[in-house]
C-alpha positions in Angstrom: -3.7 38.6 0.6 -5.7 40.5 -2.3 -8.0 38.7 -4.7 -7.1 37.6 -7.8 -5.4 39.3 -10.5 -7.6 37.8 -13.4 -10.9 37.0 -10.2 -13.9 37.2 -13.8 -11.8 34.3 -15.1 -11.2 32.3 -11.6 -14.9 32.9 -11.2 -16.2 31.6 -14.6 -14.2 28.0 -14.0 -14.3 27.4 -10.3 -17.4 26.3 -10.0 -17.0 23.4 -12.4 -13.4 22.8 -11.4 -14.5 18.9 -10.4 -15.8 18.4 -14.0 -12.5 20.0 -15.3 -11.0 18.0 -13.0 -12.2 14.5 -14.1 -12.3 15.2 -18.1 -8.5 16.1 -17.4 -8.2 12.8 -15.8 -10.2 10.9 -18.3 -7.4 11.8 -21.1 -4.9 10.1 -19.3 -7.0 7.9 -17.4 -4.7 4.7 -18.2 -1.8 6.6 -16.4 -4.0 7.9 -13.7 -6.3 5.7 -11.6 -6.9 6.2 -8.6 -7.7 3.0 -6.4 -8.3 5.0 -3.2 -11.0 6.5 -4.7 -13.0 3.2 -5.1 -15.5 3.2 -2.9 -15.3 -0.9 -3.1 -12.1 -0.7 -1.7 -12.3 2.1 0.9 -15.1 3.2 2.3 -15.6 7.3 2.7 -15.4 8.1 6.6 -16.0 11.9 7.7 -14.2 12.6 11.1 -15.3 15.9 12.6 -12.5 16.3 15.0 -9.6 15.5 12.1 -8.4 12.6 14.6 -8.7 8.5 13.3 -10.7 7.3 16.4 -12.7 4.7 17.3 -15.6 6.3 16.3 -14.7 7.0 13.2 -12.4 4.3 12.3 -12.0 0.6 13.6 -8.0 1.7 14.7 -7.7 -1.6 17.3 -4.2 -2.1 15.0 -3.3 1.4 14.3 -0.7 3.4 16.2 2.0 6.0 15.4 5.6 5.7 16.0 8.6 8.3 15.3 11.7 7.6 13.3 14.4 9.1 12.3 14.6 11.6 9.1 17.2 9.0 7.2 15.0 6.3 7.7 14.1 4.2 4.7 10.5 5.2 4.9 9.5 7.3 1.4 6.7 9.4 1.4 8.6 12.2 2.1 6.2 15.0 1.1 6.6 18.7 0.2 4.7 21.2 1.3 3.3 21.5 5.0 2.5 18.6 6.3 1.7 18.1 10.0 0.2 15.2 12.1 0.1 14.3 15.5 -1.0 11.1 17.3 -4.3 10.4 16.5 -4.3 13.2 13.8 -5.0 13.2 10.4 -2.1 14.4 8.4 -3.1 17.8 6.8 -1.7 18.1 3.1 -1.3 21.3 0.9 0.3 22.5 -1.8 0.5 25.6 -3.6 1.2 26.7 -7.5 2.6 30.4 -8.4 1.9 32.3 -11.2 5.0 34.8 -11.3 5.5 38.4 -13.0 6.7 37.1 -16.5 3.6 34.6 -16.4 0.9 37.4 -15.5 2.3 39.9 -18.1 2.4 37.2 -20.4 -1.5 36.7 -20.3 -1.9 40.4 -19.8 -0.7 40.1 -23.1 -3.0 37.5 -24.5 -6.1 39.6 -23.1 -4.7 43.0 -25.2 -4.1 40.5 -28.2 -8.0 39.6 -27.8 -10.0 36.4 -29.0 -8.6 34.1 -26.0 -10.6 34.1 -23.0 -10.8 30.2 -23.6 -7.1 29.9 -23.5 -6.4 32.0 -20.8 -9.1 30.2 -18.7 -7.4 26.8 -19.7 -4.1 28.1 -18.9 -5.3 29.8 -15.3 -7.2 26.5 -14.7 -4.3 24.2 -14.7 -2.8 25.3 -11.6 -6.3 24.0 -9.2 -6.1 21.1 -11.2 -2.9 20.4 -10.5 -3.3 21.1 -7.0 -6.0 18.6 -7.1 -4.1 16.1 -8.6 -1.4 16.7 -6.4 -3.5 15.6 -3.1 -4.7 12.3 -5.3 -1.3 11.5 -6.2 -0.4 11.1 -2.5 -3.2 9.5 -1.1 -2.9 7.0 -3.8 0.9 6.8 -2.6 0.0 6.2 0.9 -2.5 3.6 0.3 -0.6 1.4 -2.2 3.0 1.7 -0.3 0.6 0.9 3.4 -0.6 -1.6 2.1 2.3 -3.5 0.8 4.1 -2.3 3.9 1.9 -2.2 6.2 3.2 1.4 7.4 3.2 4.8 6.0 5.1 8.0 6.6 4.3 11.3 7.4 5.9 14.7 8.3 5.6 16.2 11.4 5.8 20.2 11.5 5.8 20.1 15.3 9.4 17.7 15.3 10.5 19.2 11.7 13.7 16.5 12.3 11.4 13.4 12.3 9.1 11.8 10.5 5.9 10.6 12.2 5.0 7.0 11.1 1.8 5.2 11.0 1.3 1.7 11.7 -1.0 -0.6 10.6 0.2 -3.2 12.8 0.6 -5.9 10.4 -0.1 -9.1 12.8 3.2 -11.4 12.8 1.7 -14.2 12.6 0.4 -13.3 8.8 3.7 -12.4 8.1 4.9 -15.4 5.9 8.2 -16.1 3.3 8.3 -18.6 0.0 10.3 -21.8 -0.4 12.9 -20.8 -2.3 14.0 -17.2 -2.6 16.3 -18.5 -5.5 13.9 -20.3 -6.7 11.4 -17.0 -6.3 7.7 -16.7 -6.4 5.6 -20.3 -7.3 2.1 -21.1 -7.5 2.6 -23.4 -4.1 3.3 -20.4 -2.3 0.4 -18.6 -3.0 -1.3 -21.9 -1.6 0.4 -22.4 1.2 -0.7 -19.0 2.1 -4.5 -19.7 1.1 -4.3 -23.0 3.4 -2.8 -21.2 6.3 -5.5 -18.3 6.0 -8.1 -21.2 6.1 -6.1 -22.5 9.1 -6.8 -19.3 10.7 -11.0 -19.0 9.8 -10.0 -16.7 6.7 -10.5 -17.2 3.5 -8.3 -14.9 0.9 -10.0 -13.6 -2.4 -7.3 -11.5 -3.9 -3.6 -11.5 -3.8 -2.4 -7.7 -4.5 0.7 -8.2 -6.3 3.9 -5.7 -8.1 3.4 -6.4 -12.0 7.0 -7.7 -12.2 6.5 -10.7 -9.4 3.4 -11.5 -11.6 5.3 -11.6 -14.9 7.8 -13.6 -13.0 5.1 -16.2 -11.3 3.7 -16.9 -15.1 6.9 -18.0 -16.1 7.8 -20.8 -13.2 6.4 -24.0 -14.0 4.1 -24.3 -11.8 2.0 -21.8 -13.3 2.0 -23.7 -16.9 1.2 -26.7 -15.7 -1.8 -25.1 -14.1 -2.4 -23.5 -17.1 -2.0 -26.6 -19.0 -3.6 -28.6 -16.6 -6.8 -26.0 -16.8 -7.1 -26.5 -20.6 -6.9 -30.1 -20.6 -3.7 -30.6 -22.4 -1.9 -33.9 -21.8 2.2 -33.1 -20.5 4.9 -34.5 -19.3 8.7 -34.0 -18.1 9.8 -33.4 -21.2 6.8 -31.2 -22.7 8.3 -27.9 -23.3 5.1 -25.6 -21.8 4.8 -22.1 -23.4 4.5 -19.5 -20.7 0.8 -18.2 -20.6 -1.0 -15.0 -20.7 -1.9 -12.7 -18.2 -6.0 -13.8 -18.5 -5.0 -17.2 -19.0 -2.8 -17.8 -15.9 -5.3 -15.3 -13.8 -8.5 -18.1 -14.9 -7.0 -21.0 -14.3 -5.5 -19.8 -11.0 -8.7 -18.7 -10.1 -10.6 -21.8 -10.9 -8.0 -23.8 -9.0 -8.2 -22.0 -6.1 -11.4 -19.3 -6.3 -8.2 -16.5 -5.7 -8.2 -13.6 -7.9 -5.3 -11.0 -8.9 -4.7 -7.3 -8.5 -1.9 -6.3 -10.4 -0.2 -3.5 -9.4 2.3 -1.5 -11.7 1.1 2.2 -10.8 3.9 5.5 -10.7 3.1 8.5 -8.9 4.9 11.8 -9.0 6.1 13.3 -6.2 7.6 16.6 -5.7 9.8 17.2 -2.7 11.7 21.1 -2.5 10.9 21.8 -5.9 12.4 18.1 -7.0 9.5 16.2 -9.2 10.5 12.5 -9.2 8.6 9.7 -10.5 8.4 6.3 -7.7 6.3 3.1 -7.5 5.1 3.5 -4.3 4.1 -0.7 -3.9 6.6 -2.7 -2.7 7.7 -5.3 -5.6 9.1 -8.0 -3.0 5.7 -8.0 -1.0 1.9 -9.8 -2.0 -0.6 -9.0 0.0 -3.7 -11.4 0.4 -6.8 -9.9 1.6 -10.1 -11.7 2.9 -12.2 -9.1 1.9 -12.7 -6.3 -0.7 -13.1 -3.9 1.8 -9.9 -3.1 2.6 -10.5 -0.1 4.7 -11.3 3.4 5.0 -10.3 6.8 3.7 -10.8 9.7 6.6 -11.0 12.8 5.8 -11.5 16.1 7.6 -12.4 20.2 7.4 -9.6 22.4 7.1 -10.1 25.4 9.2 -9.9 27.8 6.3 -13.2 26.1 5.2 -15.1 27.9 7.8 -13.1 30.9 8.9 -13.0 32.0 5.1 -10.1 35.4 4.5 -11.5 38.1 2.8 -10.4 38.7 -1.3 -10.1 35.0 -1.6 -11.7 32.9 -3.6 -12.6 29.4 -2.7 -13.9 26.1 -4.2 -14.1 22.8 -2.8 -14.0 19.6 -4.0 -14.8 16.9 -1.9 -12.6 16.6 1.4 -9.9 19.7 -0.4 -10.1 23.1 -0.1 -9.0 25.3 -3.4 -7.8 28.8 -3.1 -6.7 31.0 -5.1 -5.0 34.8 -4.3 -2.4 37.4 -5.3 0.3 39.4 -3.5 2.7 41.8 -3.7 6.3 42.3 -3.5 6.8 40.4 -5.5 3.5 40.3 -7.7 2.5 36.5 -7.4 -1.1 34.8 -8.0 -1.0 32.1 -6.2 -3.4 28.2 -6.1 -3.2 26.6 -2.9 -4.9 23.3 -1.9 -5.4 21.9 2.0 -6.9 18.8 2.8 -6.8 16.3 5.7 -6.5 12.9 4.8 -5.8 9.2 5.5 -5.9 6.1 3.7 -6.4 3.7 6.9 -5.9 -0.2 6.6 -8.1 -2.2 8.9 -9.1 -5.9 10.1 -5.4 -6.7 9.9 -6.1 -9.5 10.8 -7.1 -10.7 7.5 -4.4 -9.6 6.2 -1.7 -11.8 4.6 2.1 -10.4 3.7 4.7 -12.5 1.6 8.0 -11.6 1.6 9.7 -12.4 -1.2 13.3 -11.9 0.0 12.0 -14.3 3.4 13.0 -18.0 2.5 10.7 -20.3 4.5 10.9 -23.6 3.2 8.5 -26.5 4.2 10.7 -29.3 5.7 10.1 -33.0 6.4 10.7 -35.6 8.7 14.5 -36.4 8.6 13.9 -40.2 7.9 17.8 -40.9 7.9 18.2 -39.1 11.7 15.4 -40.3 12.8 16.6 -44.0 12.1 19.4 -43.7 14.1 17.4 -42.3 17.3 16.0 -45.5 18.2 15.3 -44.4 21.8 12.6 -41.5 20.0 14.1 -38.5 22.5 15.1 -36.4 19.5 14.3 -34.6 16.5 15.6 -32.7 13.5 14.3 -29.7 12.1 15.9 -27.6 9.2 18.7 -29.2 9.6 19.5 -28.9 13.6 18.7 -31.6 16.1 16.8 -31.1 19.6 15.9 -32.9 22.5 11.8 -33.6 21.9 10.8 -32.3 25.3 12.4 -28.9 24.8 11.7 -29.0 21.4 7.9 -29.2 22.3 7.8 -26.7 24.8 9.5 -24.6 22.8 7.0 -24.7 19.8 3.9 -24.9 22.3 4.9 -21.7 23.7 4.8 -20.1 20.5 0.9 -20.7 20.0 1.7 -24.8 19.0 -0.8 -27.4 21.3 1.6 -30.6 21.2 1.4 -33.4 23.2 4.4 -34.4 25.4 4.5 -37.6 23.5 4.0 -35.9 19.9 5.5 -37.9 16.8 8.5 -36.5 15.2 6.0 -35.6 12.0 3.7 -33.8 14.5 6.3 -31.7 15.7 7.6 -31.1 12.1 4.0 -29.7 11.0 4.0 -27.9 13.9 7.2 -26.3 13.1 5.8 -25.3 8.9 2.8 -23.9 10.7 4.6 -20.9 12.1 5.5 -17.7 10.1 9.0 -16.8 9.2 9.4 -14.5 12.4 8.0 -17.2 15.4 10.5 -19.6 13.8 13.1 -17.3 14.5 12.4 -17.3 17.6 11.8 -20.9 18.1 15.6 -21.2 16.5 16.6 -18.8 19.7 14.8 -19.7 22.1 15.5 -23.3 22.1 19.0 -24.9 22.2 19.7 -27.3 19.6 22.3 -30.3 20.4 26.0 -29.8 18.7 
């Protein structure tokens, strides 16, 4: 590596590269935020070993898995990327100035009269760089979060990716009534009730921009709406759908639940492929118990203290900015490192809807349970089971029956678990033909 070909010009706008940085953000600041940057949502964690341990990070529901290439897990990052268990994920990037581009600002300098230019134009790469390190952590929060995973690339098994669990517990895991039906205001309820159940108490649903368009349009939400401005209504009252701050107050002073609306796109670039992808997942809302969501680790790259000679660094924050030429062919080169991890903790307060999950609320089958006069049976979601097996069952999925529970206790019982432990109540226990 050599220094830079135009080094007085690197040297006259590294030094404020953060300021550059952030006025270039400010222009397009309603494309570009960056909620991993919050400080109100995750908290800044320095880990001197580059690893997410315990004394760094609360990890009790973190681990790592490996899946295949082909799985359907995005984040799919250029650039060398390589984690390891217990490792934060280095990221890095680099931006080439080739031979036409340096004799092309050889040029300008001959012309004269634009050293501002040619620092503007030699400046965009860093900042670039910069942006290209945001862009992913914002990824990796936003599609973590509404997954509850996120997935890396691992240089040392270059045919797998490495994936990182938040370990999303199944019990939050919840559906809605009606997937046909989608989204209603009595979901979003019925998940606030069964947080309460737990000791939790939700304050936000994070939500995709297009399930919350969709929500304001059932008719639950305008009779809430309705209902919130004190307008009389009935069957036949044809309610106009609200607006966003509208809907958002009166939901809020129904239930003391706010909204994050999601609808953010970030760029990735992937063997020279740019490509433009919302990284939350539009079929999940997430309710979350607390502001604090989590942490962002970071690390030192190694370059920060073992510095090569000719280059010329700057950093910004938890990323490492270099910039170099070489020869053969003649190339200036901006690199960026970083290691860095959006982490999601205290899963347990977490809450996940699944939009595509239909988990309706049944009743008491009043008609069935007329004709079991001798009280040894009972009918849930439409299958019928002995009571004794049906209460063991549901008692060894977490449920405290009595052995001479009510068919309605058993029923509430049954709505109590999430989509996945009724499942397994459904295999687990035989139902009568």
């Amino acid at each position: 590596m050599n220094s830079s070909l135009f080094l007085k010009y690197v040297l006259s706008f590294f030094p404020i590269l953060k300021t550059l940085i952030e006025k270039i953000n400010g222009k397009r600041k309603n494309e570009l935020t960056y909620l991993h940057k919050d400080t109100s949502i995750l908290r800044r964690v320095y880990s001197t070993d580059n690893k997410w341990e315990a004394d760094t990070v609360d990890t009790s529901y973190v681990a790592a898995d490996y899946v295949a290439i082909d799985s359907p897990v995005p984040l799919k990052a250029r650039d060398r990327i390589a984690v390891a268990n217990g490792k934060l994920p280095k990221m890095g990037m680099k931006k080439h100035l080739k031979e036409s581009e340096i004799l092309a600002l050889r040029m300008m300098e001959v012309q004269g009269g634009q050293t501002d230019e040619i620092r503007r134009k030699l400046a965009q790469d860093p900042v670039s760089c910069s942006v290209g390190i945001d862009e992913r952590n914002e990824y990796a929060l936003l599609y973590g979060l509404s997954n509850g995973y996120v997935a890396v690339r691992d240089d040392d098994n270059p045919k797998e990716l490495l994936r990182i669990s938040y370990q999303y517990l199944e019990d939050n895991k919840l559906g809605i009534n009606s997937t046909k039906e989608g989204l209603t205001v009595d979901d979003l309820k019925n998940a606030i009730d069964r947080a309460a159940s737990d000791g939790n108490t939700i304050i936000q649903f994070w939500i995709a921009k297009t399930a919350f368009d969709a929500l304001k349009k059932t008719q639950g939400a305008k009779e809430l709406v309705a209902t919130y401005n004190g307008q009389s209504y009935d069957s036949n009252t044809k309610l106009p759908t609200p607006t966003t701050s509208k809907f958002q107050e009166a939901f809020e002073d129904e239930t003391g639940v706010t909204f994050r609306i999601i609808n953010r796109t970030v760029r990735l670039e992937e063997d020279g492929v740019r490509r433009s992808v919302k990284p939350w997942n539009k079929n999940m809302v997430i309710g979350v118990c607390n502001t604090m969501i989590g942490a962002l680790v970071y690390g030192q790259v190694a370059e920060a203290t073992n510095r090569v000679n000719g280059v010329t660094y700057q950093q910004i924050d938890y990323k490492l900015i270099s910039q170099y030429s070489t020869t053969d062919p003649l190339m200036e080169t901006t690199a960026i490192q970083a290691y860095c991890l959006p982490v999601v903790e205290d899963v347990d307060t977490i809450y996940q809807i699944d939009l595509t999950v239909e988990d309706p609320t049944i009743e008491v089958n009043d008609e069935k349970e007329a004709l079991d006069t001798s009280d040894e049976k009972v009918t849930i979601a439409d299958k019928t089971y002995k009571k004794a097996d049906a209460i063991t069952g549901l008692n060894a999925l977490g449920a405290s029956l009595e052995n001479n529970a009510s068919d309605a206790e058993i029923i509430a019982a049954y709505n109590e678990l999430p989509p996945v432990k009724k499942g397994q109540f459904k295999t687990n226990v035989t139902s009568e033909l």
